[in-house]
N, C-alpha and C positions, 0 to 999 in steps of 0.2 A: 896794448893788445894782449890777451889773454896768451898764456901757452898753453901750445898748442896739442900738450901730453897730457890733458886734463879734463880733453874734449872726449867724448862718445864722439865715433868716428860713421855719418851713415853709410850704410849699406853699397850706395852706388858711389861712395868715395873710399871703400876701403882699398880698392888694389893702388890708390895714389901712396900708400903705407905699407905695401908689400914686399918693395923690394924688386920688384918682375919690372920689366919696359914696358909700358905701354906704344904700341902703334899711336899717334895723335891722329891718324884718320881716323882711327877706329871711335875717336872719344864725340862724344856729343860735345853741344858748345857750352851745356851748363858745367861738363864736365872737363874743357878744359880751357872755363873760367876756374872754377872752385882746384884747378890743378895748378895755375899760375899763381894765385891767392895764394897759396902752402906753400910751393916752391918759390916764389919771387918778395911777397911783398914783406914787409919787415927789414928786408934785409939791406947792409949797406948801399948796396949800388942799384937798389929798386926806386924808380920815377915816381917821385913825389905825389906827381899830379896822377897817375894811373892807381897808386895806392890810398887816395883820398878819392877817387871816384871810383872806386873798388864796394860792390854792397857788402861782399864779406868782412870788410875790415871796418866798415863803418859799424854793422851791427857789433860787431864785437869789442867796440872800444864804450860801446854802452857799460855803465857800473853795474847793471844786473845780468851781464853775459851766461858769469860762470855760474850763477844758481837759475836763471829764468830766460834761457836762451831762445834765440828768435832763429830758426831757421828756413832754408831756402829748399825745395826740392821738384824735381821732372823727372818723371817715369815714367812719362810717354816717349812716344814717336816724336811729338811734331819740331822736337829742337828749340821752341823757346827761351829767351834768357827773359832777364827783368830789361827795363826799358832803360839804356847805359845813362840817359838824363834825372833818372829819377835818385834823390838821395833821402838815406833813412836817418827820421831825426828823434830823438826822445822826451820834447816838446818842440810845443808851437812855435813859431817865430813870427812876429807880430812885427809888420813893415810899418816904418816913418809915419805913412799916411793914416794908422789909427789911433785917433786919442786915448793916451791914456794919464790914470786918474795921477796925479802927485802926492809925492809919500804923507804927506801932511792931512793928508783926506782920508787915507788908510785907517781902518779900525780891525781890531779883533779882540775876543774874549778875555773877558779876567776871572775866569771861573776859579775858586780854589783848588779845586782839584779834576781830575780827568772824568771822572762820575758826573758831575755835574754837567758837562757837556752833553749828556742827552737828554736836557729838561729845558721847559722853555724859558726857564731863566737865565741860560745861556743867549748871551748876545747874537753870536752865530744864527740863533733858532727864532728871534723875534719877530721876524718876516712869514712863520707859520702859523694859519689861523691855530687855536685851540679845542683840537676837537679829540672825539675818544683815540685814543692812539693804539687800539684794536686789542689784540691777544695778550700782549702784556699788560695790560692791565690787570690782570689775576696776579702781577706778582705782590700788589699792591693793598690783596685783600686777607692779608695774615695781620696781627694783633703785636707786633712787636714796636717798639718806640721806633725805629728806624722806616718802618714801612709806615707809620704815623703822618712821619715828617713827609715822607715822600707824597707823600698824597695831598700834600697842598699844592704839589706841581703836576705839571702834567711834562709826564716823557713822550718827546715830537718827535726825537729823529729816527731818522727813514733805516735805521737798521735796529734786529735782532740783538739785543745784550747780552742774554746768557743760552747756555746750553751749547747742544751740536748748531741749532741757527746761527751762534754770535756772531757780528760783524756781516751777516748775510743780510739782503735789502728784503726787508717785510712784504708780505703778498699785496696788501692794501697799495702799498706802493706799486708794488711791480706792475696793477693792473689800473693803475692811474697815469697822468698826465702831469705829476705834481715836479716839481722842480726838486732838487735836493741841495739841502743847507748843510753845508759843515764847517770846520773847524780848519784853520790853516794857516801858512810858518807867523804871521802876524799876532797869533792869537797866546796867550802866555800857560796853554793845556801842553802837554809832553807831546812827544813823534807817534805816543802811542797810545793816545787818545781814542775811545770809540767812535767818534765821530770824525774820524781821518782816512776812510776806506778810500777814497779814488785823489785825495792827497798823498796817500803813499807808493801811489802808483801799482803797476801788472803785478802781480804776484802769480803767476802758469807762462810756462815755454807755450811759444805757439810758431808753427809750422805755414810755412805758404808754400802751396802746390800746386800743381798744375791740373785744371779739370780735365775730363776728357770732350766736353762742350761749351764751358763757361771762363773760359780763361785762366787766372789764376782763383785760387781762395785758400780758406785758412781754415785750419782746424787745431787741434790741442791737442799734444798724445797723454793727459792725464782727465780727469774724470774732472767737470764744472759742476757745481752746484748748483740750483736754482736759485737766485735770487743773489750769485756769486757777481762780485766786480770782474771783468775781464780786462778789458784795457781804455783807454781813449781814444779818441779821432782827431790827428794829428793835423798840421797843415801852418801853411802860409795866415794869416791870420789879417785877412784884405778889409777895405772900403768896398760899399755895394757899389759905387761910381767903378771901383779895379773889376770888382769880379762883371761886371758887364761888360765892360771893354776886353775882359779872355774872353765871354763867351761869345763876341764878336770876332776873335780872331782865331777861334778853335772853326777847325776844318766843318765838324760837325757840334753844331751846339748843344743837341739835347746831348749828347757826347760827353761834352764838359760839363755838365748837371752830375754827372755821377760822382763827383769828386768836390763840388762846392754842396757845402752845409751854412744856410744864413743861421745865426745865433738872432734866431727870433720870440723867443720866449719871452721876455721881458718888454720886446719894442709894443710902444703906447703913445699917440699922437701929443694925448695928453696930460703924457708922465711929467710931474717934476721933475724927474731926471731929463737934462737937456741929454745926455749920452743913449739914451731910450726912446726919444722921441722918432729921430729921423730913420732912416732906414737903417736895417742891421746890419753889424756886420759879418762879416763870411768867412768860412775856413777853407782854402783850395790845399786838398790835399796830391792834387794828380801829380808834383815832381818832387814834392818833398813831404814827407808822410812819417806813417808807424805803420808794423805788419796791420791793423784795422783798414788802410788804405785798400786790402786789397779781399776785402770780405765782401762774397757777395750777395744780391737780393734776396730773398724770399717774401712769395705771401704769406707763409704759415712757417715764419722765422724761429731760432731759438734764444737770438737774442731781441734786447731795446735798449734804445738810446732816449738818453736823461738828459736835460741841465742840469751841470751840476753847479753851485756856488761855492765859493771861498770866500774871501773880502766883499762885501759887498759894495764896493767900490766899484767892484769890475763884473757887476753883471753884466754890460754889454759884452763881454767878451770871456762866456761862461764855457766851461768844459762842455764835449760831448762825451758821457762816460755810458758804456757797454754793459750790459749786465743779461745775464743767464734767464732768462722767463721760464727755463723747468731745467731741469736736471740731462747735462749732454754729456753720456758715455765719450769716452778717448778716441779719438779719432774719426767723431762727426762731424761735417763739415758747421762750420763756423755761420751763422747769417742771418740779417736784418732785416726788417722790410722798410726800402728805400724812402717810400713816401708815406708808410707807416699808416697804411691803409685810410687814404683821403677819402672822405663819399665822394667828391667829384671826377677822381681817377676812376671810380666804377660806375660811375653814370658815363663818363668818356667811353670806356669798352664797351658799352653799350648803344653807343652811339654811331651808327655808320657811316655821317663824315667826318667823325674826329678821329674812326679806328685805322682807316688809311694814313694816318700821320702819327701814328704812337707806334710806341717802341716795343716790340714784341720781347715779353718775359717767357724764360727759359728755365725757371725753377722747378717745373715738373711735378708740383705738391699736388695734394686734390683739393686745395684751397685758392689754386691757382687761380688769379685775375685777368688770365690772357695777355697784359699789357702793363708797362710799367708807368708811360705817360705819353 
């Protein structure tokens, strides 16, 4: 656990550092969880089991605490805490019940160097048709032996090389459907390879707060980029046979939708890949998650969600990675759109016996679809 003289201290927890007594009537309940957290856990004679089902002590035993922290905050009324079953993890955790690939089947690149990683000579990239790989291309059209050679390749991958864009996801991309190929610990390119942006994981603190209509959400106190990695989408990493049997035993089932993501991207009846064929598998993130668990809908979103690939081994069980679709000032709220604008969810709102059985959206935009499903 980080120490704790190292932390910015917020605002509705500074008089826990003052010195002064606090009343405990007085405190809210977010505030005197986050007071027992400071005063209790750590220390020798604190219950194990209350300081491991602690959210505070869970985020902060993350390795990227002390540069890219994840915080908690309520500054409303309504007394809110997080749901005390739920715990924060910094990857997935993939149960018994899904196959996975054996080391022996594992491939990654043997590029000579970390440059080569964004051409489709790189093994990583083989899986991407060859087509103009958009803006960059002009860096291609100078007269030097170096830009020569380069131009018997073609540069595929989905990020920005040089300039203020570098490592940013190309618009082409952002406003496509396309999967993203990279580079990862398998492959014999450095940690800091161009082609390792959502291998490297969140690079921005993000905040989870409390709406004053929508429950919880997220936002970022520092400025996102367009076309910037934000984080991933966390979760339990199920069989489609598990994730129906939750949503069979969730009180409210469309409920439980909000939290299961199927990794369908790749499923094909009639893929070679026998792991591709059958039904995909899913990521329930509702009791063990990352702060992305708790971002909510929009029609008229500021982020999207990717597949993203590493091994090619393990597409069935590809990243969903976050990414910036324009440019979000510090402290806008965070959010996706759920079903990522299906035509049949808008033909649904439009329909008056399927609209009594969908789920009213509460996003507010003037893009609004009335209805989420």
């Amino acid at each position: 656990m980080a120490s704790d003289s190292t932390q910015p201290t917020p605002g509705h927890m500074q008089h826990f550092f003052s010195g002064s007594k606090i009343d405990p009537a007085s405190q809210s309940p977010m505030e005197k969880l986050t007071a027992r957290h400071f005063w209790k856990h750590g220390k020798p004679n604190a219950d194990p089991r209350e300081t491991r089902n602690c959210h505070l002590c869970q985020i902060r035993s993350f390795a990227t605490h002390d540069a890219i922290p994840i915080t908690i905050h309520n500054d409303t009324d309504d007394g809110a805490v997080l749901n005390p079953n739920f715990r924060f993890i910094d990857k997935s955790v993939i149960t018994p019940s899904v196959p996975v690939v054996e080391a022996s089947f594992r491939t990654g690149c043997v590029c000579a160097d970390d440059e080569d990683c964004m051409y489709s000579s790189c093994h990583c990239l083989d899986e991407i048709e060859l087509v103009d790989s958009g803006p960059e291309s002009d860096e291609m059209m100078t007269d030097d032996r170096e830009a020569r050679r380069k131009r018997k390749r073609k540069k595929v991958f989905a990020y920005y090389s040089t300039g203020a864009k570098a490592g940013l996801l190309r618009s082409d991309m952002l406003h496509s459907r396309d999967a993203i190929y990279e580079c990862h610990e398998g492959c014999s390119c450095s940690a800091d390879c161009p082609n390792r942006v959502v291998e490297r994981g969140r690079t921005v603190p993000l905040e989870i707060f409390r709406t004053v209509d929508r429950g919880w959400g997220v936002r970022c106190p520092v400025d996102i980029k367009k076309g910037q990695f934000v984080d991933r989408y966390l979760g339990e990493v199920i069989t489609s046979q598990q994730a129906d049997l939750r949503r069979r035993e969730s009180t409210i089932a469309r409920r439980k939708d909000v939290y299961l993501f199927a990794l369908d991207k790749f499923t094909d009846p009639n893929s070679p890949n026998e792991l591709l064929r059958g039904p995909p598998i899913e990521v329930d993130g509702e009791y063990m998650s990352g702060p992305t668990r708790f971002i909510n809908h929009s029609c008229d979103p500021n982020m999207r969600i990717f597949a993203r690939v590493g091994d090619h081994a393990d597409k069935h069980i590809h990243d969903l990675a976050l990414f910036a679709v324009r440019d979000i000032p510090k402290g806008e709220e965070l959010t996706f759109d759920y079903v990522d604008g299906l035509e049949e969810m808008d033909r649904d709102a439009h329909d008056p016996d399927r609209v009594r059985d969908m789920t009213r959206c509460l996003c507010g935009t003037a893009k609004c679809r009335g209805f989420l499903w």
